[in-house]
N, C-alpha and C positions, 0 to 999 in steps of 0.2 A: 405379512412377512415380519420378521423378526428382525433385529438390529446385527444378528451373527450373518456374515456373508463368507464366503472361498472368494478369494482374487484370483479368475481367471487371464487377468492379461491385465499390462502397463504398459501404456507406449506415451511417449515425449515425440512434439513436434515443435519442429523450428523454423523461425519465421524471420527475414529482416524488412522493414519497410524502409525503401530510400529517400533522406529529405532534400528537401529543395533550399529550406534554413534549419541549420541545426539549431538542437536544444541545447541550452547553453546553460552551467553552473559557474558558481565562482572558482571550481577546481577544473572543469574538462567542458568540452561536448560528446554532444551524442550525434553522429554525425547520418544517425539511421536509427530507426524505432526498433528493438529485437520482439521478441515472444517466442514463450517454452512453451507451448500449449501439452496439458497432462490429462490422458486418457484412460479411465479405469475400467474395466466389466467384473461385473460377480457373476457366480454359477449362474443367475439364474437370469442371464442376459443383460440386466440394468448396468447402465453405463454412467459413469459420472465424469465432471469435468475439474479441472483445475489448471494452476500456472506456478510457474515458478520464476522470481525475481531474476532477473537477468542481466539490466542496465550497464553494467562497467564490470571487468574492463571490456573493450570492443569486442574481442573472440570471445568473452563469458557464454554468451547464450547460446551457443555449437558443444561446451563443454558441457554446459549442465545440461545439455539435452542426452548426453553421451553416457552422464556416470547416472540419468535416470534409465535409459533403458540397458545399458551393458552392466550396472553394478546392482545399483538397489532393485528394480524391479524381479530381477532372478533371486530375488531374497523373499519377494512377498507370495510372487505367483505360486499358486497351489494352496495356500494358508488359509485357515481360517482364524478368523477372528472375530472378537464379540461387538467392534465397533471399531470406527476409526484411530479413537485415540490408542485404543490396545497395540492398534497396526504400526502409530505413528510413535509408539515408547518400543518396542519389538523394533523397530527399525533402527529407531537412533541409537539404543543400547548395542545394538550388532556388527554398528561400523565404528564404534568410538575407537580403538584400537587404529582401524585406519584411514579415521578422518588426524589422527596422531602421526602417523607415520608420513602421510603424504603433505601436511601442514596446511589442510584447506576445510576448516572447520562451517565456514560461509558457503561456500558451493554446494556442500552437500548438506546443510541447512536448510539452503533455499530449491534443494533437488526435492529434500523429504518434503518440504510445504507444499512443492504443489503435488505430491502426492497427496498429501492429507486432504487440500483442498477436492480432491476428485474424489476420494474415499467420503468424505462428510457429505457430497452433494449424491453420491449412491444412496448414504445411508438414509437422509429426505426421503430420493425418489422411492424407495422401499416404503416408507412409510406414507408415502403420496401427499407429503404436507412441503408447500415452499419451506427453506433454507431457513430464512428468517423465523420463521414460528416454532421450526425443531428450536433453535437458539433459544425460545424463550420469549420471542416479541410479538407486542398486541398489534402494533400496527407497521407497515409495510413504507410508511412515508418517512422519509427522511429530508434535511437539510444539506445542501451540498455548496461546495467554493472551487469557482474557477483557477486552475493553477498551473503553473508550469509559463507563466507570463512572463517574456525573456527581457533584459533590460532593451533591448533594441527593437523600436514598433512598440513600446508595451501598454500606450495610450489607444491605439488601432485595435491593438487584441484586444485588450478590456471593454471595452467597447463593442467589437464581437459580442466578447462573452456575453455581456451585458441582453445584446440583440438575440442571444437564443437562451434567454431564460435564466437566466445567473444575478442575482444579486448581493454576490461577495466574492471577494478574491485576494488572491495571494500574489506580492508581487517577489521576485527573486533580484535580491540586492548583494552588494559585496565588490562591486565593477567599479570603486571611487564611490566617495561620497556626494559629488558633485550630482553624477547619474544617476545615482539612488536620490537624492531629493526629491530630484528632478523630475526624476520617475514616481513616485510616491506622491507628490504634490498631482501630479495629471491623475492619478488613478483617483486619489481625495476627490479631485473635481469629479472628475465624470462620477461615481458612486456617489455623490452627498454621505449623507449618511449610516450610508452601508458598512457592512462588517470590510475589514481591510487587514489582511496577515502580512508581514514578511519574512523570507527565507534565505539566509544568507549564507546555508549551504556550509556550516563548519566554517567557514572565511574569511573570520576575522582573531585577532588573539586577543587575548579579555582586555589590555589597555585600548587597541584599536573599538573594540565592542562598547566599552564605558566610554569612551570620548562621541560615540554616532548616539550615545542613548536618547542626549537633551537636545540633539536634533529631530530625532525620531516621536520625542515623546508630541509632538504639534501632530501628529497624523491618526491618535487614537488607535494605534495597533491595536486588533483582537489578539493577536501576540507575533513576539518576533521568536522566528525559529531557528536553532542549532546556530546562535551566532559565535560560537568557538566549537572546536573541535570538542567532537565527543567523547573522547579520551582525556578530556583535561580532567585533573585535580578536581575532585569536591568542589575544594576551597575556592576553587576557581568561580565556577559554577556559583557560587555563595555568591561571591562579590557583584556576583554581576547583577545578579538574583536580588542586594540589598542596593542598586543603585537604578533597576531598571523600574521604571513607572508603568509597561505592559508586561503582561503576562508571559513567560518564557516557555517556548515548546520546544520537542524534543522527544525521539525513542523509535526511527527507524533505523538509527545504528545502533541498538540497545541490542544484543544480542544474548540473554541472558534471563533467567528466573531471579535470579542473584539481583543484578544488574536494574531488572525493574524494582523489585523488592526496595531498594537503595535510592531510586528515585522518590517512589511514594512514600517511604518513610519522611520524608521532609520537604517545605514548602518552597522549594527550588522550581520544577513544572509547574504551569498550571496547567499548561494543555499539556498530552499524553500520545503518540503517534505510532503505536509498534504496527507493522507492516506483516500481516500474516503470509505473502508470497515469500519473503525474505527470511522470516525466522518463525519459530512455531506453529504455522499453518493457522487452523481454529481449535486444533486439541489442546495448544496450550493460551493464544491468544482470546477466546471466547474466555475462558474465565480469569485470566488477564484484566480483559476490558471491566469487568464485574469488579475486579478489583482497583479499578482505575475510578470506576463512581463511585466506590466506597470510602476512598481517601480522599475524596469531595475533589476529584480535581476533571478536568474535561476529557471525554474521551475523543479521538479526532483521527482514525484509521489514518495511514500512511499510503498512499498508492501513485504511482506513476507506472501504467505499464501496457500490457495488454488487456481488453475484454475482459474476459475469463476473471481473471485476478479483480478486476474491478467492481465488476458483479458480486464476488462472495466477499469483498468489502464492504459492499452496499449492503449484504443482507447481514453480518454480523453489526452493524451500527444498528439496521432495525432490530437484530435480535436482542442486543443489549441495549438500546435506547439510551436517555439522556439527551442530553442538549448539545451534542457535539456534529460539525460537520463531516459529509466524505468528500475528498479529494478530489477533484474531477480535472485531469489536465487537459486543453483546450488546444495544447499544439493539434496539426495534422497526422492522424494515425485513423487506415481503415484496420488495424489488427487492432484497434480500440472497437471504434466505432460499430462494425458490423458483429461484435460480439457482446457487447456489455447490457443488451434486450434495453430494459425500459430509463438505463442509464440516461440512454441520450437522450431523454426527454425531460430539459429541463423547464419547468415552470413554476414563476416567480419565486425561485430559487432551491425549488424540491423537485426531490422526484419519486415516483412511487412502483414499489416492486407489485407484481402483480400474485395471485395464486395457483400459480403452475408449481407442481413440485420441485423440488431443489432451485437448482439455480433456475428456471422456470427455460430454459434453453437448450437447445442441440444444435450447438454451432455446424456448420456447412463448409468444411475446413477448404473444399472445392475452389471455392470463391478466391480465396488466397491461394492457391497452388503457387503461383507465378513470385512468388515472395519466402518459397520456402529454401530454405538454407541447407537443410539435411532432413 
């Protein structure tokens, strides 16, 4: 088969899972796990998968399931194309007028990503080679960090984590600095010497951020993440960048070619985080990432979601390799879990994608009916 396929069919499915403790940032909860589950066929039967970022605000994941199959979808079906990415620039150039008009530039961002995402794992299974190896990767193993570790319990989860196979993690701070120490000191203990990030979720403003730095800096952060909004000023960014002793991460709110261009022109990042569910899928983020080891800085997928999305994070990190982790969040979610294949299998801190084509999966969406939303 060839890399040209016709989109016979698009369909988004929507999913809420209800929690018993929400997931908790320094801005909101999530008071239930969502998932856009995105489903492609070409002419010639191959079906692929994908997801679209959904997280906030609460109704998001009902909408974006709405403008993938009532808007964009009726834009693709019938088409051919020479690949994904031709599908995923055809797309974005066709709505830009009315992702203008309706002022939701982010919805229909992360509508087209998990298109793309479903389109790229057709265009694998077409060629009958895993995900990871179309990208470009030798090997299928990768590094992974426990996340999504809320301040409250966050000694009990780590620890978890810890027990199925994890040896690093992220904790999320921003709650006082009392419970962030607090919290940070217990997770030190328990890992020894393991990798240790934290996430403060935008949550702080760079005087607040500079006054936690030389508290923080006794914990050997692998880096602290988004600890001011990501719309500040440069300059902002700078200071914070010329006072912090860890590395700064950042770039699941980077919405932008522009936008990362601007980051890796200068030594602000060190670690690097775009979220291919949320913004450019893999047609723009796979060579993204490529350009993210070129400017010598860490590349470190961004993901909190469902399955699906998690899986074709895991295989763009194997496809472009380096030394950077995937994201694995460890709250309670089966629209994780029963979909993400050899994700959940972590040991002594990796996990390994196997040789199934594309995403090496055909989820059983059955399983979940009783969770679906729309």
């Amino acid at each position: 088969m060839t890399d040209s396929f016709t989109i016979r069919s698009i369909e988004a499915f929507c999913y809420r899972y209800p929690l018993a403790m929400p997931v908790v940032t320094s801005f909101g909860k999530m008071l239930d796990r969502p998932a856009v589950f995105v489903r492609a066929v070409d002419e010639d039967g191959v079906e692929g998968w994908g997801e679209a970022w959904c997280n906030f605000p609460a109704p998001g994941a009902e909408h974006r399931a709405r403008l993938i199959n009532e808007v964009l979808a009726p834009a693709l079906i019938g088409r051919k194309f020479d690949g994904p990415t031709q599908a995923f620039e055809t797309l974005t150039k066709a709505i830009e007028v009315l992702v203008i008009q309706c002022g939701e530039p982010g919805p229909f961002a992360q509508a087209i990503s998990g298109i793309d995402l479903a389109l790229w794992d057709i265009c694998a299974r077409r060629r009958r080679v895993p995900l990871w190896r179309l990208l470009g990767g030798q090997s299928g193993k990768i590094k992974v960090y426990a996340s999504g570790i809320n301040p409250a319990g966050a000694a009990q989860t780590a620890e978890a984590a810890l027990e199925r196979g994890h040896c690093a993690l992220k904790l999320k701070v921003g709650f006082g600095a009392e419970t962030d120490i607090a919290n940070l000191a217990a997770l030190r203990g328990i890992l020894g010497a393991g990798m240790l990030a934290a996430d403060a979720n935008q949550g702080w403003s760079v005087r607040q951020a500079i006054e936690m730095l030389p508290r923080l800096a006794q914990f050997d952060l692998r880096w602290l993440e988004e600890p001011i909004r990501a719309d500040r000023p440069r300059a902002e960014w700078r200071r914070l960048r010329a006072a912090a002793k860890m590395p700064i991460a950042a770039g699941e709110n980077i919405s932008s070619v522009e936008g990362f261009k601007e980051v890796l022109a200068d030594d602000v990042l060190g670690v690097v985080q775009p979220d291919i569910a949320k913004w450019g899928g893999l047609s723009v983020c796979s060579p993204l990432a490529r350009d993210i080891l070129k400017a010598g800085k860490t590349f470190c997928p961004h993901y909190l979601g469902g399955g699906l999305g998690l899986l074709a994070s895991a295989h763009l990190l194997a496809g472009i390799g380096g030394h950077g982790w995937l994201e694995v969040d460890v709250n309670d979610n089966p629209l994780r879990d029963l979909y993400c294949g050899p994700v959940l299998d972590v040991r002594e801190g990796t996990v390994e994608l196997d040789q199934e084509p594309g995403l090496g999966i055909a989820p059983e969406l059955s399983r979940i009916e009783r969770y679906r939303s729309i």
